[in-house]
N, C-alpha and C positions, 0 to 999 in steps of 0.2 A: 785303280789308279793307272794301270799301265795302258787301258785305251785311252785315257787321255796324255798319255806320253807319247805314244803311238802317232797321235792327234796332231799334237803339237809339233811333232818332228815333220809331218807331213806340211803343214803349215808352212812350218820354215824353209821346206824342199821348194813348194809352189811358189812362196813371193820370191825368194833365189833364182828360183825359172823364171819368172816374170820380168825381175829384175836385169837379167842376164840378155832374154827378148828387147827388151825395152833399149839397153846400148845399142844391142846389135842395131834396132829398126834405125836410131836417134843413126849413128854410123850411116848407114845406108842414106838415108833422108837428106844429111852433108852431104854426102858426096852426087846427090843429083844436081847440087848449084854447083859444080865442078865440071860437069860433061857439057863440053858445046852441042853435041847433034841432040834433035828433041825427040826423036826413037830410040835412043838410048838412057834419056831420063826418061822416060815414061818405062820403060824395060826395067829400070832399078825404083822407080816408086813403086810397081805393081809386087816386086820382090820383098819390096820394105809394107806394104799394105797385107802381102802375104802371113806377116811374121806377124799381125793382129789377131790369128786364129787360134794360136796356142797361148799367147798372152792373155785373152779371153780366157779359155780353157783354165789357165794356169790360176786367174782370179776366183773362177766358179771352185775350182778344188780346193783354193786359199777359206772359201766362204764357207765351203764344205764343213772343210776342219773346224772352223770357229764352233759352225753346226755342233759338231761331235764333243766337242770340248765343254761345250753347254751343256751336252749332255742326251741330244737327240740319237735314238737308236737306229734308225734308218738312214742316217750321215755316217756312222760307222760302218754299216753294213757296204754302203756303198765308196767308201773312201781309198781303198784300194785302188778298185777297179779307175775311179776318175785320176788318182795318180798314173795307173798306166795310158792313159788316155792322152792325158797331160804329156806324159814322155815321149812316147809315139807322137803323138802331130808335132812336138817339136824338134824329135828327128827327122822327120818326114821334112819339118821345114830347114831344117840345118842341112842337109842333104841336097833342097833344092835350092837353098840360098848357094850353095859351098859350088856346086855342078850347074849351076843356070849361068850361060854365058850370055852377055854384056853387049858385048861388040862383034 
């Protein structure tokens, strides 16, 4: 019973991640009908198209768990590893959203 608690909690970490992606990009996405110059909205769409790749990620890990939770043993085996995965690209993208300048 505790891999699928295990299961479950991870679950919940990845649609939270996803979740959390998804303001930010929705944010970003605003704010390109906000900049007059068109080199600069295209600089914060490609930022905000960025943040699709660990939202991706964070779904395949969401899918994972369900995996595991059902009961498949090679979704457990690998669940970890795609949680860290998940975390990594979306620092990696927090980092280049947070330090990618605009203007």
């Amino acid at each position: 019973m505790a891999d699928k608690d295990v299961a479950l909690g991870i679950l919940q970490a990845a649609i939270a991640i996803g979740g959390l992606l998804l303001v930010f990009i929705g944010f970003l996405l605003g704010r390109v009908d906000k900049e007059e110059l068109k080199s600069v909205r295209v600089k914060i769409r490609y930022v905000a198209i960025g943040g699709l790749v660990p939202f991706v990620a964070s779904l395949f890990c969401a899918w994972q768990s369900i995996w595991a939770v059902e009961g498949a043993h090679t979704s457990q085996v690998y669940l970890f590893c795609t949680l860290k995965i998940v975390l990594g690209l979306t620092a990696i993208y927090a980092i280049m959203a947070t330090f990618y300048e605009v203007r």
